[in-house]
ROSE-4610 file (N, C-alpha, C; in Angstrom, 1 decimal, always signed):
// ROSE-4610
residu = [X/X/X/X/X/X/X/X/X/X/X/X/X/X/X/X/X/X/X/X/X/X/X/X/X/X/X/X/X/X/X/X/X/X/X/X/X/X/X/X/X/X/X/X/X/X/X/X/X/X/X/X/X/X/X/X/X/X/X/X/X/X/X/X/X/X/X/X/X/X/X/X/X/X/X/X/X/X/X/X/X/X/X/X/X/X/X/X/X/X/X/X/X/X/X/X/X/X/X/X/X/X/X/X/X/X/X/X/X/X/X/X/X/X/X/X/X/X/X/X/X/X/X/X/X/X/X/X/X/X/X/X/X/X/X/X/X/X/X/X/X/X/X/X/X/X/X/X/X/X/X/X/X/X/X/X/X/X/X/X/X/X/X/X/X/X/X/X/X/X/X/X/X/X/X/X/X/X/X/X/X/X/X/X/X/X/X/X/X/X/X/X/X/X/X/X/X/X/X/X/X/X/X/X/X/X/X/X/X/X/X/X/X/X/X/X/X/X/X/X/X/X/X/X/X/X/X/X/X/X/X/X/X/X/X/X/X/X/X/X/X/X/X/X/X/X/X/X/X/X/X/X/X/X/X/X/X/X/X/X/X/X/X/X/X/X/X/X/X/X/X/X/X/X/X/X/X/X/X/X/X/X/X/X/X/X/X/X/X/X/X/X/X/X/X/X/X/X/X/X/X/X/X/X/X/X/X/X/X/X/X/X/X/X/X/X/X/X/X/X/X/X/X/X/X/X/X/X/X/X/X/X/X/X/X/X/X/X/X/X/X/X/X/X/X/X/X/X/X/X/X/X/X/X/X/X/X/X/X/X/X/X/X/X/X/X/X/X/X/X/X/X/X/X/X/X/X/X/X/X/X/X/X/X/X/X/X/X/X/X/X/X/X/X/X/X/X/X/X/X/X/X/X/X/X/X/X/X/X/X/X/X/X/X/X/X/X/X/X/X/X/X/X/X/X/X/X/X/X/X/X/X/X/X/X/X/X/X/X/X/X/X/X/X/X/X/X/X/X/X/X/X/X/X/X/X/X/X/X/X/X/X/X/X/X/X/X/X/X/X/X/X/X/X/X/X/X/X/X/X/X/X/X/X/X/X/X/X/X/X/X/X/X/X/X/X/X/X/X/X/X/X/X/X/X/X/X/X/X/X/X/X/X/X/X/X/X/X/X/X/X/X/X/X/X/X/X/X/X/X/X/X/X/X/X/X/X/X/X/X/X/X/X/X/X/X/X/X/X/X/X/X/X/X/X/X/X/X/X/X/X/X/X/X/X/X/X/X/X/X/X/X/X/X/X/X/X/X/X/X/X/X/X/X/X/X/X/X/X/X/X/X/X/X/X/X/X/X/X/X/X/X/X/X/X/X/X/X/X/X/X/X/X/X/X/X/X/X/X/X/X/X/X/X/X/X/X/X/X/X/X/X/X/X/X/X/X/X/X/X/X/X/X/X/X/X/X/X/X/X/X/X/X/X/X/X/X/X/X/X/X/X/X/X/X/X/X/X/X/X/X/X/X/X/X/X/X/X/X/X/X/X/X/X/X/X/X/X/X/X/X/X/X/X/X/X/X/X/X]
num = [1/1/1/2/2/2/3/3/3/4/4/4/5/5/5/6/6/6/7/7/7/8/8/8/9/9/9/10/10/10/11/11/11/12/12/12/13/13/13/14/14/14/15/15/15/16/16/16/17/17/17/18/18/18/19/19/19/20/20/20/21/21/21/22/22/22/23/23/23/24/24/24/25/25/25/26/26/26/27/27/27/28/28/28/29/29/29/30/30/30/31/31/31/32/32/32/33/33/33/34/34/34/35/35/35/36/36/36/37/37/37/38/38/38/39/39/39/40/40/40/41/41/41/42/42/42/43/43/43/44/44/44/45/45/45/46/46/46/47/47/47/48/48/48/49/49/49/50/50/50/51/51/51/52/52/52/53/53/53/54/54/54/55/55/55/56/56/56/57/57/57/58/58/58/59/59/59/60/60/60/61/61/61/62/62/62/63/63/63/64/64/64/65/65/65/66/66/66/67/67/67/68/68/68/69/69/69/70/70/70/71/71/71/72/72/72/73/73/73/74/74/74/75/75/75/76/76/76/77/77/77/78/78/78/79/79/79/80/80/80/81/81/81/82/82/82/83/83/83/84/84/84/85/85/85/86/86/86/87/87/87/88/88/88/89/89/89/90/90/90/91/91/91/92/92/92/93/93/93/94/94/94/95/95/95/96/96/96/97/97/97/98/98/98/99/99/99/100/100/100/101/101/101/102/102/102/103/103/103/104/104/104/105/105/105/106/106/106/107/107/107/108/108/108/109/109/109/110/110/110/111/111/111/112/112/112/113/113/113/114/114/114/115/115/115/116/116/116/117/117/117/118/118/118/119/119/119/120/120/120/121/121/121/122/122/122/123/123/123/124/124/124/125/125/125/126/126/126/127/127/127/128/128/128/129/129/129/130/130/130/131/131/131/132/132/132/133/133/133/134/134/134/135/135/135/136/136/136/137/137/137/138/138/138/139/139/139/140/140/140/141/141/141/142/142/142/143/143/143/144/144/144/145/145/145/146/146/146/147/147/147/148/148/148/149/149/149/150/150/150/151/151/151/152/152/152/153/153/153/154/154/154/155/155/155/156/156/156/157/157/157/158/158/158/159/159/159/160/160/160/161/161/161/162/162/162/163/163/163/164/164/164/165/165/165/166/166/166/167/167/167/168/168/168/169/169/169/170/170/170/171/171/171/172/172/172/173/173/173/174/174/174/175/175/175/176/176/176/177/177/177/178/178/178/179/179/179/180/180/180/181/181/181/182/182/182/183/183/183/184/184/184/185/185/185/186/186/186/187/187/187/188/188/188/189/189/189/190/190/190/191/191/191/192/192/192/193/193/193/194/194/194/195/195/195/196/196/196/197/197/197/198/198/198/199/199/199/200/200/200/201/201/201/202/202/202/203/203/203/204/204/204/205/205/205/206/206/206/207/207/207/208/208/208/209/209/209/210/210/210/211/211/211/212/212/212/213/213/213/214/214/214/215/215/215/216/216/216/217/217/217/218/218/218/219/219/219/220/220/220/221/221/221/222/222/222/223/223/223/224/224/224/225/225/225/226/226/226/227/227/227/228/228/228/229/229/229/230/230/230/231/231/231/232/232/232/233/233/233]
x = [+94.7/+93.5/+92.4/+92.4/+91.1/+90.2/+88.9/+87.7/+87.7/+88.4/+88.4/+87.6/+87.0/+85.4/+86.2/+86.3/+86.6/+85.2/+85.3/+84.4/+84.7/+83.5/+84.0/+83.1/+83.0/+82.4/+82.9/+82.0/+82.4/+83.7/+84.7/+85.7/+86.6/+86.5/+87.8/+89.0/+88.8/+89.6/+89.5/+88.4/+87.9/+88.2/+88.2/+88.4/+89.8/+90.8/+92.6/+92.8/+92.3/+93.1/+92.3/+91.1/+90.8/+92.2/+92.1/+93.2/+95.0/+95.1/+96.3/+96.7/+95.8/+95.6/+95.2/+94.7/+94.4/+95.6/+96.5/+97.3/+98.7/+98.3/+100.0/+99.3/+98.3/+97.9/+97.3/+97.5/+97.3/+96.3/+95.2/+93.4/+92.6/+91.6/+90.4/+89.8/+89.7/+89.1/+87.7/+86.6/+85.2/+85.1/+85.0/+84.8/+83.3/+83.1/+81.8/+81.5/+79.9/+79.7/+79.6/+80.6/+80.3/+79.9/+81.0/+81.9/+81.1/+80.2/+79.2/+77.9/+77.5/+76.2/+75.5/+74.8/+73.7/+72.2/+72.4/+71.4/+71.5/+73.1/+73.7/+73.5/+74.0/+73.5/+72.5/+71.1/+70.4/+69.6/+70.3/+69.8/+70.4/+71.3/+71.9/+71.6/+70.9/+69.7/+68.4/+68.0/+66.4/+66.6/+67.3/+67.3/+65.7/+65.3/+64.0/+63.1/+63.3/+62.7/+63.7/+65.0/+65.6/+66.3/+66.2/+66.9/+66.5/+65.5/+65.1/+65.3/+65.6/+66.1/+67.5/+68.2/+69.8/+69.8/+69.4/+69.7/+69.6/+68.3/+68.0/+69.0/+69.6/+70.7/+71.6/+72.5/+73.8/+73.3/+71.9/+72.0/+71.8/+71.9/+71.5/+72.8/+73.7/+75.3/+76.1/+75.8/+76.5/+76.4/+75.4/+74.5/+75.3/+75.2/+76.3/+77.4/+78.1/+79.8/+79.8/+79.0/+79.4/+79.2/+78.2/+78.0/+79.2/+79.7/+80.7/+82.0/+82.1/+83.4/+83.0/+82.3/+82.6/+82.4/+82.2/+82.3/+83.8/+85.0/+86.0/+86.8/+88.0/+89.0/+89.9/+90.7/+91.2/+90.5/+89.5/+88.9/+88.9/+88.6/+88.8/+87.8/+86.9/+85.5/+85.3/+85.2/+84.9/+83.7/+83.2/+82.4/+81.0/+80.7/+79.6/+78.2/+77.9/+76.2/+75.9/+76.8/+76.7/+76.2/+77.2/+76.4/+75.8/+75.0/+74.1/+72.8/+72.6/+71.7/+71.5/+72.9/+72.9/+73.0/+73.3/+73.2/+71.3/+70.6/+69.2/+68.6/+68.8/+68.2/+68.3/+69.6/+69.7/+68.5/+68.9/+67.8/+66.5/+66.3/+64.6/+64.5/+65.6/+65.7/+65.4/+66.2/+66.0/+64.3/+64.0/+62.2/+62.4/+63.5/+63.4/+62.6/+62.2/+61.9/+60.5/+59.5/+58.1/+58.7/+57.6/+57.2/+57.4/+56.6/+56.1/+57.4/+58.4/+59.5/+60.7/+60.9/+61.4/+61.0/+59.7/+59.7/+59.7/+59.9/+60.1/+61.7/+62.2/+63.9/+64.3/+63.9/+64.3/+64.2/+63.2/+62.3/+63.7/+63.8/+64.7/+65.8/+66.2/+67.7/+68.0/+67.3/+67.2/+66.9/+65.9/+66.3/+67.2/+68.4/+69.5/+70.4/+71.1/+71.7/+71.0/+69.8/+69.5/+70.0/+70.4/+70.4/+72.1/+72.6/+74.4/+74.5/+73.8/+74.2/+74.0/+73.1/+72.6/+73.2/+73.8/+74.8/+75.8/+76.1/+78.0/+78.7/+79.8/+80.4/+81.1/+81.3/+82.1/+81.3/+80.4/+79.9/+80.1/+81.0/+81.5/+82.5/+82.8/+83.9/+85.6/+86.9/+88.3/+87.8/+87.9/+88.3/+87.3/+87.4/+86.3/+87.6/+87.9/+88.8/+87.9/+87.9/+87.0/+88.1/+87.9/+88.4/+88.2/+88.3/+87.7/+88.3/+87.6/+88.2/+87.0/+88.1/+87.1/+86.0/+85.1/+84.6/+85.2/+86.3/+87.2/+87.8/+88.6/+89.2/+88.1/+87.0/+85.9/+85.7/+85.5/+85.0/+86.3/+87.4/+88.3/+88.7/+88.4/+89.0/+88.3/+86.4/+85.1/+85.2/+86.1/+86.2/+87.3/+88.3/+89.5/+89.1/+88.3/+88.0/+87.1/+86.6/+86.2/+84.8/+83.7/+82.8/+81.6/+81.3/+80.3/+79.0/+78.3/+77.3/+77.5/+78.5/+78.9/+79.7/+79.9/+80.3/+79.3/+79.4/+79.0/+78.3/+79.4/+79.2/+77.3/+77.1/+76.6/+75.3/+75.3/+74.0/+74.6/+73.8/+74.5/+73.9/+72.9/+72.4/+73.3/+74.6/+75.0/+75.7/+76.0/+76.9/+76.7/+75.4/+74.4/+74.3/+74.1/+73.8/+75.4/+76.3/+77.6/+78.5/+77.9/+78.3/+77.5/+76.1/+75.3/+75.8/+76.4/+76.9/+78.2/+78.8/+80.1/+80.2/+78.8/+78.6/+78.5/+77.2/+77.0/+77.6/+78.5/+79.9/+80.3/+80.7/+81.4/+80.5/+79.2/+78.5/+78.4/+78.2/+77.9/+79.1/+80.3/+81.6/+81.9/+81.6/+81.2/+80.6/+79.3/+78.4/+78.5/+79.6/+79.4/+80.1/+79.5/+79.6/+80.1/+79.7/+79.8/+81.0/+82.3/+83.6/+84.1/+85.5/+86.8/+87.2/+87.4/+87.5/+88.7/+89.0/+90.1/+90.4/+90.4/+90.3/+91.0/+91.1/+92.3/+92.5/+92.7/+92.7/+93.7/+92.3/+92.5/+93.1/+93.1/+93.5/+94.6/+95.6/+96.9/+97.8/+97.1/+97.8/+96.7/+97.8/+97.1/+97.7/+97.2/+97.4/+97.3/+96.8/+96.1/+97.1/+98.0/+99.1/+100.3/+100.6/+101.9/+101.9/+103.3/+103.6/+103.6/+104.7/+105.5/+104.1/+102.5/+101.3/+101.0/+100.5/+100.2/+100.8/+102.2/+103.1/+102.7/+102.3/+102.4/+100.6/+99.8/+98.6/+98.4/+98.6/+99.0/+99.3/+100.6/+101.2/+100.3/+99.9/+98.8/+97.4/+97.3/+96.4/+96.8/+97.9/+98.8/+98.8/+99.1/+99.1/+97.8/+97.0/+95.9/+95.3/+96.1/+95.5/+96.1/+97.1/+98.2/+97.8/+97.8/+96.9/+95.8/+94.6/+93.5/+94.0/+94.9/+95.4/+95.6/+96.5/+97.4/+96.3/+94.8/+94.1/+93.3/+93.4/+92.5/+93.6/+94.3/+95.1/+95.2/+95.5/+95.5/+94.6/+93.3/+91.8/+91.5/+91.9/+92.0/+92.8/+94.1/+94.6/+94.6/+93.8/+93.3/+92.0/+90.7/+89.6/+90.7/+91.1/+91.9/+91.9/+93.1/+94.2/+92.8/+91.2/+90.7/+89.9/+89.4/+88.7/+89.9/+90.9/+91.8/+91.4/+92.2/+91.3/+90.6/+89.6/+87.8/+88.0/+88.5/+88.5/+89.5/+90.8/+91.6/+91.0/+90.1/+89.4/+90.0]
y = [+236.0/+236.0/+235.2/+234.1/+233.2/+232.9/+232.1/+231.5/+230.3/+229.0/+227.6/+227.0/+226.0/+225.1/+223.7/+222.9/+221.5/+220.7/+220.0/+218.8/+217.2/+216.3/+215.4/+214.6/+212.5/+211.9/+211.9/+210.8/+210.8/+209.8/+210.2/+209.3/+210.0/+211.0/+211.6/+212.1/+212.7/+213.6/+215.1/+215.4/+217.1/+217.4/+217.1/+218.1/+217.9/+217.1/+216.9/+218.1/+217.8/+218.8/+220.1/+220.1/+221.7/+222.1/+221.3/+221.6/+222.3/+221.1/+221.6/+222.6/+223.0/+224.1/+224.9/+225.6/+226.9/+226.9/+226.1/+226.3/+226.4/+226.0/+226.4/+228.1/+228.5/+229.9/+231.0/+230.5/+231.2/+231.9/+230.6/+231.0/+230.7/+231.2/+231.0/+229.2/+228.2/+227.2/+227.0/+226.6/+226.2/+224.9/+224.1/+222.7/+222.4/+221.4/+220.8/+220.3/+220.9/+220.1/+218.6/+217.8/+216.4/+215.9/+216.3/+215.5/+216.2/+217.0/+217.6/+217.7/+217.2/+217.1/+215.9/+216.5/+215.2/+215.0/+215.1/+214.7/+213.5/+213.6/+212.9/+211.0/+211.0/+209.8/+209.3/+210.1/+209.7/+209.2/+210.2/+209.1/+208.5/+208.0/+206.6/+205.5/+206.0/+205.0/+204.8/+205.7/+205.7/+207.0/+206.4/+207.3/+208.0/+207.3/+207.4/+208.6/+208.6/+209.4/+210.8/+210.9/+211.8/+212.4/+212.0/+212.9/+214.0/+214.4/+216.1/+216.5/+216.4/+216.9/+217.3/+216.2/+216.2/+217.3/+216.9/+218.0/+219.1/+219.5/+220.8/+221.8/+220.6/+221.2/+221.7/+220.6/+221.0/+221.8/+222.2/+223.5/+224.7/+224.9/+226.0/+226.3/+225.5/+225.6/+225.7/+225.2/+225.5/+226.9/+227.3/+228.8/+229.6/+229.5/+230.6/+230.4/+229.6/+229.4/+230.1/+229.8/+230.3/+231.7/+232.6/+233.7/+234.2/+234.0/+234.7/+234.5/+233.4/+233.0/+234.0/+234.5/+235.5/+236.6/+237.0/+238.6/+238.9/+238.0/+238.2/+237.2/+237.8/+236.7/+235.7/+234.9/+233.5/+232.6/+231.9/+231.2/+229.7/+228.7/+227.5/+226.8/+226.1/+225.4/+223.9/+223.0/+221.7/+221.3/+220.6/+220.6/+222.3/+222.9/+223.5/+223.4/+224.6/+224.9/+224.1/+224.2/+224.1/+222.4/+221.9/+220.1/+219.8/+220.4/+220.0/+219.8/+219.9/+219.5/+218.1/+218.1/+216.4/+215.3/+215.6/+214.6/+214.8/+215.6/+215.6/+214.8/+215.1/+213.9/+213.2/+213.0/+210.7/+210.4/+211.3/+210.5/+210.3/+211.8/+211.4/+210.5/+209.8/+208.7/+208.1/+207.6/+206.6/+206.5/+207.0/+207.5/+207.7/+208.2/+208.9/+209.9/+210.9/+212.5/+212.0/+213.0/+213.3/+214.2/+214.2/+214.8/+216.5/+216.6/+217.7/+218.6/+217.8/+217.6/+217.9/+217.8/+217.8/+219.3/+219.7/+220.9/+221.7/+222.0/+222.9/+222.9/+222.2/+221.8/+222.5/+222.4/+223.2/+224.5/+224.9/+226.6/+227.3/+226.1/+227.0/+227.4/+226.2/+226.1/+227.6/+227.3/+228.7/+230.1/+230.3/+231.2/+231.6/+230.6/+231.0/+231.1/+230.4/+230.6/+232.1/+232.6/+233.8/+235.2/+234.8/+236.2/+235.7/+234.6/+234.5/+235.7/+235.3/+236.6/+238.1/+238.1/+239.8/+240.3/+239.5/+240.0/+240.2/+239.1/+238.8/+239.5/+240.7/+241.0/+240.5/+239.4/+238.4/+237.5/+237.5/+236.6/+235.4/+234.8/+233.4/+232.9/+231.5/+231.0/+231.2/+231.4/+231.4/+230.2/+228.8/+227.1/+226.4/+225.4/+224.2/+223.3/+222.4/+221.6/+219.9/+219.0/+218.0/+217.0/+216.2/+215.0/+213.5/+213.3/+211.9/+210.4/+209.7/+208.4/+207.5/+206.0/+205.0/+204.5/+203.4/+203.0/+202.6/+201.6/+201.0/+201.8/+202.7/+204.2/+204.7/+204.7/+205.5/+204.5/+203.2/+202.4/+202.2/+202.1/+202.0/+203.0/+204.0/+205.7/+205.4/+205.2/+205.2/+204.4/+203.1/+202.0/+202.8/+203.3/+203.6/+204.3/+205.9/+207.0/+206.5/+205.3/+204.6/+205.0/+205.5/+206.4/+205.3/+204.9/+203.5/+203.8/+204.8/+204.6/+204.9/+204.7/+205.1/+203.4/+202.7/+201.2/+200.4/+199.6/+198.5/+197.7/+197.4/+196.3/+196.6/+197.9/+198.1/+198.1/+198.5/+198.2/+198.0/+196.6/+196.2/+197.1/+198.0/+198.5/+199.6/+200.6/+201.5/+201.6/+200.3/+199.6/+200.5/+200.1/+200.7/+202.6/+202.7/+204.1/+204.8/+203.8/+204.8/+204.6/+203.6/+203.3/+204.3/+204.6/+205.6/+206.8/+207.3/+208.7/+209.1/+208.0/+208.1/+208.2/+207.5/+207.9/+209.1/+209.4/+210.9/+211.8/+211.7/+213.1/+213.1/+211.9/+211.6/+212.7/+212.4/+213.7/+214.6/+215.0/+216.4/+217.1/+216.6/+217.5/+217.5/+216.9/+217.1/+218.0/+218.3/+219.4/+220.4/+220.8/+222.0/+223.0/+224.3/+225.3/+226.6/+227.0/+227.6/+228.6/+228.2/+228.7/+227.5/+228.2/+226.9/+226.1/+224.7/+223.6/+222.8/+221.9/+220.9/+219.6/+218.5/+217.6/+216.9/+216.3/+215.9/+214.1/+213.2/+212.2/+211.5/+210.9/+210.3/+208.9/+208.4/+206.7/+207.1/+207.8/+208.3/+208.8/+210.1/+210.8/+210.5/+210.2/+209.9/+210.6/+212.0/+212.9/+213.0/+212.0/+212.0/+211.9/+210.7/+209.4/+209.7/+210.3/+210.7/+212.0/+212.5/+214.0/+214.4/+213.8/+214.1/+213.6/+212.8/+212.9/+214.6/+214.8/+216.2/+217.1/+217.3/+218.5/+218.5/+217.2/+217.5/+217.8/+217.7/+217.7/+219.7/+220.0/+221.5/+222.4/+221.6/+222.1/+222.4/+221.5/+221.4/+222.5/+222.7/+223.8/+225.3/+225.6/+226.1/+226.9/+225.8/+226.0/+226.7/+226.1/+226.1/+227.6/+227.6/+229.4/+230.1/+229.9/+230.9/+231.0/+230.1/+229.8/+231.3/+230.7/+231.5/+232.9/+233.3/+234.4/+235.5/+234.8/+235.0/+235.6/+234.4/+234.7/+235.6/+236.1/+237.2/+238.4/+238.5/+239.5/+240.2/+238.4/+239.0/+239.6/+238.9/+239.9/+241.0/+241.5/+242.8/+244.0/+243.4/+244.0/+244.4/+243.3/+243.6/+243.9/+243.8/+244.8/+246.1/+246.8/+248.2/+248.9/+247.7/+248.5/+248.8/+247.8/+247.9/+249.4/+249.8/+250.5/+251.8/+252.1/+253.1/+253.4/+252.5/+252.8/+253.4/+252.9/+253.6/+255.2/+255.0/+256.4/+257.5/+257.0/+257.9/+258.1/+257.1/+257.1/+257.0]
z = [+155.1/+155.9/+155.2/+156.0/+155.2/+156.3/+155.5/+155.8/+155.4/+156.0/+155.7/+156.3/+155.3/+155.9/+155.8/+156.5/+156.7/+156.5/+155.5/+155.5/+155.3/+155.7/+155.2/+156.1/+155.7/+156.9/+158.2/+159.0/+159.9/+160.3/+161.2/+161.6/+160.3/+159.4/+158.4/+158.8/+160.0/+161.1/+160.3/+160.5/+160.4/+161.3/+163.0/+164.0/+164.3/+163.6/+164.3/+162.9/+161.8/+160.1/+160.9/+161.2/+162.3/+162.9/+163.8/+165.1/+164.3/+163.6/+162.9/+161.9/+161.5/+160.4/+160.6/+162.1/+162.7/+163.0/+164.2/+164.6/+163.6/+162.2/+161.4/+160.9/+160.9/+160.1/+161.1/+162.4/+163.4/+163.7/+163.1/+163.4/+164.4/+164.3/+165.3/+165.0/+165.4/+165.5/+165.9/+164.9/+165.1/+165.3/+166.3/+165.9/+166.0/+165.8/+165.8/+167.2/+167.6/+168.7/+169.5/+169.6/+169.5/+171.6/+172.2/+173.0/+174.0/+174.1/+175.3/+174.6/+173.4/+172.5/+173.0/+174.2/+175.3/+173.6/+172.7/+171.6/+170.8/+170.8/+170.1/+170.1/+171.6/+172.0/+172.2/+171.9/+171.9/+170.5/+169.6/+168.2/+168.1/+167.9/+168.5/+168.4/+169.8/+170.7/+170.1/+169.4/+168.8/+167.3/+166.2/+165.1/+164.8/+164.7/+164.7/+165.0/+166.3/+167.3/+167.8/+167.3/+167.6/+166.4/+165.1/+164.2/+163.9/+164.0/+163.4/+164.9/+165.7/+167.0/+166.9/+166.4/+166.6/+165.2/+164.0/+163.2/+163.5/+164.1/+164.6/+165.2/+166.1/+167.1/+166.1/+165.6/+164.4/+163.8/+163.1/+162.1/+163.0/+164.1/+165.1/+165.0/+165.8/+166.3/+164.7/+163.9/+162.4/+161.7/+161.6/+161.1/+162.1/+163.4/+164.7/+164.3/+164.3/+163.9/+162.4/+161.4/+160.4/+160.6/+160.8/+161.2/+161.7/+162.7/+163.4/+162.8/+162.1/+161.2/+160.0/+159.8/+158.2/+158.9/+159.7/+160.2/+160.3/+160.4/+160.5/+159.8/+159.7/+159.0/+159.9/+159.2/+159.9/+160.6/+159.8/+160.6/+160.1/+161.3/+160.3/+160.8/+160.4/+160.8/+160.3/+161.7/+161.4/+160.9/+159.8/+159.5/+159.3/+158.2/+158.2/+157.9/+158.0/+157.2/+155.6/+155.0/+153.9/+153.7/+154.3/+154.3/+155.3/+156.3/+157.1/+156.7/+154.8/+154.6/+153.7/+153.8/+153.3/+154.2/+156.1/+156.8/+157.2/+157.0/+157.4/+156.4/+155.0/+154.0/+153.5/+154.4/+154.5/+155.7/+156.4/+157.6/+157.2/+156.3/+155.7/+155.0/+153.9/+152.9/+153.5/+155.2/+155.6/+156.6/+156.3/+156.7/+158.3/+158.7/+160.4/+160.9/+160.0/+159.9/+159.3/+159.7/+158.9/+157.4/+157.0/+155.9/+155.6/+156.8/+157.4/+158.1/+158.8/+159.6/+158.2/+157.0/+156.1/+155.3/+155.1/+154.8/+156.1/+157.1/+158.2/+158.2/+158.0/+158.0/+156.6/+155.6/+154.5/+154.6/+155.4/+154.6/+156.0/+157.3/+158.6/+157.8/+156.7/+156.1/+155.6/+154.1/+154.0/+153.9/+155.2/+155.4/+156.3/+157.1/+157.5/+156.3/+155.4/+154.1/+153.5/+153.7/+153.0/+154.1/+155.2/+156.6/+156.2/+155.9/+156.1/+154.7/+154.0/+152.7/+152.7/+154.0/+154.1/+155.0/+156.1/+157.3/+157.6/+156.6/+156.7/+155.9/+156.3/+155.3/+154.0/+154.6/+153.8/+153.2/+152.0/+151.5/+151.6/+151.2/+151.2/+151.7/+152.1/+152.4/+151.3/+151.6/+151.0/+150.6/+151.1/+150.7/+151.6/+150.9/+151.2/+151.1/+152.1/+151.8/+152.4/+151.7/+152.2/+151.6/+152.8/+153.3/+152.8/+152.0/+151.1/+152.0/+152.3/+152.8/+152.5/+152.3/+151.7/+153.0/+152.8/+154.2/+154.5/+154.6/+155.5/+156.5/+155.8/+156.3/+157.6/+157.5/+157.7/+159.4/+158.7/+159.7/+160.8/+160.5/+161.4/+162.4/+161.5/+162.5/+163.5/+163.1/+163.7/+165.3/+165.2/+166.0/+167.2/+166.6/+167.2/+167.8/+167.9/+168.8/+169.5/+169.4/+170.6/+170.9/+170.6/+171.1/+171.0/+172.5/+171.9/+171.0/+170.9/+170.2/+169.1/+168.3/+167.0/+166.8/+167.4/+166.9/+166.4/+165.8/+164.8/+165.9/+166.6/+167.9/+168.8/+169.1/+169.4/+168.5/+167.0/+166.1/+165.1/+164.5/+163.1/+161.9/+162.1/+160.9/+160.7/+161.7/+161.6/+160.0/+159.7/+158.6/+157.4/+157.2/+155.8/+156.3/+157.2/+157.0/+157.2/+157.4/+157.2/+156.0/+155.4/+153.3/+153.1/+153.0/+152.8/+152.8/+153.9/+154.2/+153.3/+153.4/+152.7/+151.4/+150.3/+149.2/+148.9/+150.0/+149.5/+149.4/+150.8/+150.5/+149.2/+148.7/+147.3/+146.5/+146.0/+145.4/+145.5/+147.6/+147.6/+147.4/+147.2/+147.0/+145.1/+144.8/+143.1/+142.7/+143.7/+143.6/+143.7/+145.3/+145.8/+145.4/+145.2/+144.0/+145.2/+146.3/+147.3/+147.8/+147.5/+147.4/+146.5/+146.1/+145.8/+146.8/+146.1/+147.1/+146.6/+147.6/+147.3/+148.1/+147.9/+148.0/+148.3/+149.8/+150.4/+150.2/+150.0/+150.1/+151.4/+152.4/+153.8/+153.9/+152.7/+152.7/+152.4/+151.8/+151.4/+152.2/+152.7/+153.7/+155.3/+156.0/+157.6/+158.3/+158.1/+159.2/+160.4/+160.7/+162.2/+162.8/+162.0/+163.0/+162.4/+161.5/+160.6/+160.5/+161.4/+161.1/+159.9/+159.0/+157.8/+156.8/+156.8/+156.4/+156.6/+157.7/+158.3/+157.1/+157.3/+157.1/+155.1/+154.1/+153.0/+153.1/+153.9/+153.7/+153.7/+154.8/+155.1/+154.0/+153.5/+152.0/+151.0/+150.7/+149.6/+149.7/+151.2/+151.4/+151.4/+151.9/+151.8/+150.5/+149.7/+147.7/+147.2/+147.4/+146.9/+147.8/+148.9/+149.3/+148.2/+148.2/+147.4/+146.0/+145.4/+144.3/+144.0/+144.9/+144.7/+145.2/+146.1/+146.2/+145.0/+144.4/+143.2/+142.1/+142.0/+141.1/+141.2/+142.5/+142.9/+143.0/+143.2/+143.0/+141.5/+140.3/+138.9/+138.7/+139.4/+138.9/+139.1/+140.0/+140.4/+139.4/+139.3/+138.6/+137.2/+136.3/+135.2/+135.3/+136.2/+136.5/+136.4/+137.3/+137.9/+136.5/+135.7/+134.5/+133.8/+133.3/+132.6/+132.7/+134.3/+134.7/+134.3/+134.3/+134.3/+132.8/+132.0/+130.3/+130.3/+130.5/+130.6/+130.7/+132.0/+132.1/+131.7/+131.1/+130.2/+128.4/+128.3/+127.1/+126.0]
C-alpha cells in the first residue's frame, strides 16, 4: 500500500508511467490537469500576463490531489505539490510574475505544505519516482502529442524556457529530501512506445517499493526487539 508521486518535465510521459503503474498496483490515479485546463492556453499566448494565474490554478488542484492522496493508501499522482514551486520560479526568473506576486505565491505555498502535515494521516509520500530525459527526448515527445501551444513552431522563445525547465528538474531532484526517490531514465527506457521498456521500468519500481519495505519492516523490528529490552531490563 503506497503513495507514489510521478515527476518530471514536460513531454517525460508522467501521465502514460501514471496510467501504467496504478493499473499494475491496482491504484487510485491523480493526473494532472492539462486537457480541460482553459488557463493553460492562455499563457501560452501571453506568459506574461497569465503565469501567476496558471500557477495559481496547478497549486489549488495539486494541494487537493495530494490531500486526498495521503488520507489513504494506493495512490499514484502525476506530477505534485512538491515541484510546483519550481515551475512558478522560472517564471519569476523569467520576470513574468511581480514581485509582490512571488511573495503571495510562497507564503499560499506554505502554508498549504504546513495543513498537508497537520491533516494528513500520512505524513509523507512511499516514492518519488522522476523521470529524467534529455531535451531532445523532451522536445520530441513535446512535437508528437501534438498540442499546438506547446510547439516551437508556434513561438521560437519556447526553446530557452524548455532547456530552462529541463535543467532545473536535473537539480530539483538532487535536492529533493521529501520521501525516497528513484530515478528513471527516459532516453533509455521508452515506455511510452515499448512494452518490454514499460515492463523493466515497473520492475525497477516495483524493487525499490520492496526495498524500502524491507527497510521499514527491519526498522521496526529492531525499534520492537530494542523497546522489549528496555523493558525486561
Amino acid at each position: 500500500m503506497s503513495v507514489i508521486l510521478i515527476s518530471g518535465t514536460i513531454g517525460a510521459g508522467k501521465s502514460s508511467l501514471t496510467d501504467m503503474l496504478a493499473k499494475e498496483i491496482d491504484s487510485k490515479p491523480f493526473y494532472e490537469n492539462v486537457e480541460d485546463n482553459e488557463v493553460l492556453p492562455l499563457f501560452y499566448s501571453n506568459p506574461e500576463q497569465y503565469a501567476f494565474l496558471l500557477q495559481i490554478f496547478f497549486l489549488n488542484k495539486r494541494f487537493l490531489a495530494m490531500k486526498n492522496a495521503l488520507v489513504s493508501d494506493d495512490n499514484v499522482l502525476d506530477r505534485s505539490i512538491y515541484e510546483d514551486s519550481l515551475l512558478f520560479h522560472l517564471n519569476a526568473d523569467l520576470g513574468r510574475v511581480t514581485d509582490i506576486e512571488v511573495q503571495q505565491y510562497d507564503n499560499l505555498l506554505d502554508t498549504m505544505l504546513n495543513e498537508l502535515d497537520d491533516v494528513a494521516p500520512k505524513k509523507r509520500p512511499d516514492l518519488m519516482v522522476h523521470i529524467k530525459v534529455s531535451l531532445d527526448t523532451m522536445l520530441e515527445r513535446i512535437k508528437k502529442r501534438g498540442r499546438d501551444y506547446e510547439q516551437l513552431e508556434s513561438d521560437e522563445t519556447l526553446y530557452s524556457y524548455y532547456e530552462a525547465l529541463n535543467q532545473r528538474y536535473n537539480q530539483w531532484y538532487e535536492e529533493f529530501d521529501v520521501c525516497p526517490k528513484i530515478q528513471i531514465d527516459g532516453d533509455i527506457f521508452d515506455f511510452v512506445e515499448k512494452p518490454e521498456d514499460a515492463q523493466k521500468v515497473i520492475q525497477q519500481i516495483q524493487e525499490k517499493l520492496k526495498e524500502l519495505e524491507d527497510q521499514k519492516a527491519g526498522s521496526y523490528f529492531t525499534d520492537n526487539r530494542h523497546a522489549k529490552g528496555q523493558y525486561l531490563g
